[in-house]
Every structure is written in structure tokens, then in C-alpha cells.
Backbone as CSV, one residue per row, in Angstrom:
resi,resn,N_x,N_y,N_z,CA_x,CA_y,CA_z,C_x,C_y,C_z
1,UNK,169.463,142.555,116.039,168.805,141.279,115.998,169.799,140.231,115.497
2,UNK,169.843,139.366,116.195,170.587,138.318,115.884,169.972,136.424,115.052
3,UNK,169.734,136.773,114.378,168.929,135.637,113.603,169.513,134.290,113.586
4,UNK,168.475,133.234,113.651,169.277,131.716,113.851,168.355,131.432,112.542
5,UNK,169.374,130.653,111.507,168.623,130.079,110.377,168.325,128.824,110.787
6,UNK,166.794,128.610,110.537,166.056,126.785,110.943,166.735,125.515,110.756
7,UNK,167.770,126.202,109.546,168.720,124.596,109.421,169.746,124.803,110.384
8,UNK,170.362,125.325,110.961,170.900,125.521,111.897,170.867,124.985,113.081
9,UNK,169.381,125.135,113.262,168.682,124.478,114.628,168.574,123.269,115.034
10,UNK,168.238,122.849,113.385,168.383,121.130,113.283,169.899,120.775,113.577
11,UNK,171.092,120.898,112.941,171.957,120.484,112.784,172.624,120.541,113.602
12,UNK,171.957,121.886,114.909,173.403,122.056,116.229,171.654,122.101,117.729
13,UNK,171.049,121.514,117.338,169.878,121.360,118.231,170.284,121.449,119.223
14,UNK,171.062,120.289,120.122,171.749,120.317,121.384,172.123,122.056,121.632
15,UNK,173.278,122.708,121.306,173.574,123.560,121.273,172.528,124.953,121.781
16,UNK,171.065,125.132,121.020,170.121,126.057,121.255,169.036,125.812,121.972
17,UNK,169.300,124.293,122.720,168.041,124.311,123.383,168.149,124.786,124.606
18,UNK,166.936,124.948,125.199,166.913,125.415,126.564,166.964,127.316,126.027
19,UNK,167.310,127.501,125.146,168.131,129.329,124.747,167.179,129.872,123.759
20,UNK,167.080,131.112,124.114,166.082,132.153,123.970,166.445,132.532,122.276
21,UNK,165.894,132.415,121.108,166.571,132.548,119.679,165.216,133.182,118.880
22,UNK,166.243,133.728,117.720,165.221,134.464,117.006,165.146,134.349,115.668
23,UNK,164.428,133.769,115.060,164.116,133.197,113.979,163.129,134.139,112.966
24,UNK,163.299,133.885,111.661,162.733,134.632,110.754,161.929,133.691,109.669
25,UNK,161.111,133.938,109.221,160.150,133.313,107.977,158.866,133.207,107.680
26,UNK,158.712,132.654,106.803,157.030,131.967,106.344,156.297,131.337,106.450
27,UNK,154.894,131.834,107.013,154.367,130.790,107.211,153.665,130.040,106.243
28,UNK,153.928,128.320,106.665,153.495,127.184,105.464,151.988,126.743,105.875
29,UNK,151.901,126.560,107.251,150.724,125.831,107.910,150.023,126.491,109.297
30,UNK,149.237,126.759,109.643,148.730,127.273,110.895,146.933,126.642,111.113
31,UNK,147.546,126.197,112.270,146.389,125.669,113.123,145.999,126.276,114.425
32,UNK,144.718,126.766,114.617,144.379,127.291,115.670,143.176,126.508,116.725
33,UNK,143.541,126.162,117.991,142.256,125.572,118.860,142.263,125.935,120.540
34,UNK,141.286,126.612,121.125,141.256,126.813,122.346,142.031,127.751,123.116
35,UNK,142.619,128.727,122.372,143.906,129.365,122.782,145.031,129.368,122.426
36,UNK,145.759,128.271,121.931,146.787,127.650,121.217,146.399,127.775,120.129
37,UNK,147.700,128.306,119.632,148.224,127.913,117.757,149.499,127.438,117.787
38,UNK,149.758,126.699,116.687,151.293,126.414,115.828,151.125,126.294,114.274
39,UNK,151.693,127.015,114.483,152.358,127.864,113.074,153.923,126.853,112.648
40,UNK,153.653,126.482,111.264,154.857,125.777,110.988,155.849,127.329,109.697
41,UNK,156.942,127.122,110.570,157.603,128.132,110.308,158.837,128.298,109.415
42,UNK,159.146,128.029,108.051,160.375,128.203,107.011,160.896,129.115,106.580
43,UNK,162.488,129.132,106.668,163.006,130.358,106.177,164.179,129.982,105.098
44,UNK,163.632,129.074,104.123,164.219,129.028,103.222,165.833,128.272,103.062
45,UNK,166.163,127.796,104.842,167.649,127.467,104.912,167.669,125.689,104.636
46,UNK,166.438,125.285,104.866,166.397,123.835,104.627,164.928,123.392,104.102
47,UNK,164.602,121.936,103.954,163.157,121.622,103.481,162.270,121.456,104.967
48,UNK,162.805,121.357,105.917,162.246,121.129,107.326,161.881,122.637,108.060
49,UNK,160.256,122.385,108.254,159.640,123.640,109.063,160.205,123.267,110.399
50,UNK,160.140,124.831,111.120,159.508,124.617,112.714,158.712,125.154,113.300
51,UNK,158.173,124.467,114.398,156.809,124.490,114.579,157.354,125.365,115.903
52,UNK,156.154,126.350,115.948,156.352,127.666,116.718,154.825,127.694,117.384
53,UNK,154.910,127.462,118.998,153.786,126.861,119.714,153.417,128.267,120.290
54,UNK,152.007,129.222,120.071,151.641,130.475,120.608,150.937,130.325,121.582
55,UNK,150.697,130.548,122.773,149.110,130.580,123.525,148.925,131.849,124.057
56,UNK,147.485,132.087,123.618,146.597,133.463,124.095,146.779,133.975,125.238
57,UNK,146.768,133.195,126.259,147.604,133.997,127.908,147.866,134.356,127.789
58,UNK,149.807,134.382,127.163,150.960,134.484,127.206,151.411,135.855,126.231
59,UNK,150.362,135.758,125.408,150.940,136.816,123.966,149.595,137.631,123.477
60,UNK,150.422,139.017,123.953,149.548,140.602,124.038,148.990,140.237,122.365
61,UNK,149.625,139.779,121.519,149.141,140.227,119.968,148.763,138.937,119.463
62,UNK,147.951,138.135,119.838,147.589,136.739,120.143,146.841,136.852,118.393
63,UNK,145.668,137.278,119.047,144.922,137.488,117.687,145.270,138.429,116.349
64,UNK,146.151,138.817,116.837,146.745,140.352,115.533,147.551,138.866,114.760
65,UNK,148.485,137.232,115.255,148.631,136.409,114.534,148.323,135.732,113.993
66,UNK,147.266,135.022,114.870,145.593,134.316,114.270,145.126,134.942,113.146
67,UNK,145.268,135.908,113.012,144.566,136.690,111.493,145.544,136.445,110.291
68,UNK,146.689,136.019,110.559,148.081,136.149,109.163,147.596,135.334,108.469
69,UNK,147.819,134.976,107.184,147.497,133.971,106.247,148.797,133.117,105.912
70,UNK,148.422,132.280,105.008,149.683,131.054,104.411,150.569,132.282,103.720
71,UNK,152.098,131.928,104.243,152.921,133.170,103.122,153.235,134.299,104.188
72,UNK,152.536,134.856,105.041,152.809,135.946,105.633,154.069,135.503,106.614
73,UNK,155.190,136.838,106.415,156.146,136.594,107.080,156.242,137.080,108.671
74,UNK,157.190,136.376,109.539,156.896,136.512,110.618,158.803,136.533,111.169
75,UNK,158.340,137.018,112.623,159.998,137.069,113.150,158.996,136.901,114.599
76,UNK,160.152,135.382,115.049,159.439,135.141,116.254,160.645,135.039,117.160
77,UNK,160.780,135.406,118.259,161.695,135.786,119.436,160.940,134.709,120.924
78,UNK,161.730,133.297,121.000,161.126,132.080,121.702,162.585,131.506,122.271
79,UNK,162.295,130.354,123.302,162.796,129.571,123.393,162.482,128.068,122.763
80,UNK,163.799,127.806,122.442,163.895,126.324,121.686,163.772,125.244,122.687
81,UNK,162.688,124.633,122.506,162.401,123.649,123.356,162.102,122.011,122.645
């Protein structure tokens, strides 16, 4: 596994967008409506979350995330968009 720290993302953005990255951390905030969630996502490398967009179509363990609470850690494998 190759991990991208969130401050990272900010600072070389150009660089990872469009590209498939894998990020690690905590969750601060999660909102769920209609299928869609985002989950604001920190791993401790800066004060700035990122927001990690899920929809129920798309993802076999949709609801196994919907259930995590504030704090529960997560490793999400996305493209930076």
C-alpha cells in the first residue's frame, strides 16, 4: 500500500488529480442522504479535512460505512477529483 498524506494533496493537488490514491484516517464529520455520503477525512498531516464522496451503487460495503461513527478509522482507495 502506498499512502498519500492529505497535506500532500493540498500542496501538490495538480500533481494527483485525475490519479487513483490511497489515503488513510479519521473520521471528523459524516453526512448521509439518498445514497450518497461524505465523510470528511484527517490524517493528522495538516488542519484541512478531505472530503471523500461514497454512493450506494457504486460500493459493495455501502452500509457496513454508514454505520462508522466520529473517530473511526478508515483507508479509502479513490480518485482525486
Amino acid at each position: 500500500m502506498n499512502r498519500t498524506e492529505i497535506a500532500k494533496l493540498y500542496a501538490l493537488a495538480g500533481e494527483f488529480a485525475g490519479k487513483e490514491i490511497t489515503v488513510c484516517g479519521w473520521i471528523r464529520t459524516f453526512r448521509e442522504s439518498k445514497g450518497i455520503a461524505f465523510i470528511e477525512l484527517n490524517d493528522g498531516s495538516c488542519f484541512k479535512n478531505l472530503q471523500v464522496v461514497i454512493e450506494e451503487s457504486t460500493l459493495e460495503n455501502y452500509k457496513e460505512i454508514t454505520r462508522q461513527n466520529i473517530g473511526a478509522a478508515l483507508l479509502v482507495v479513490g480518485t482525486l477529483v
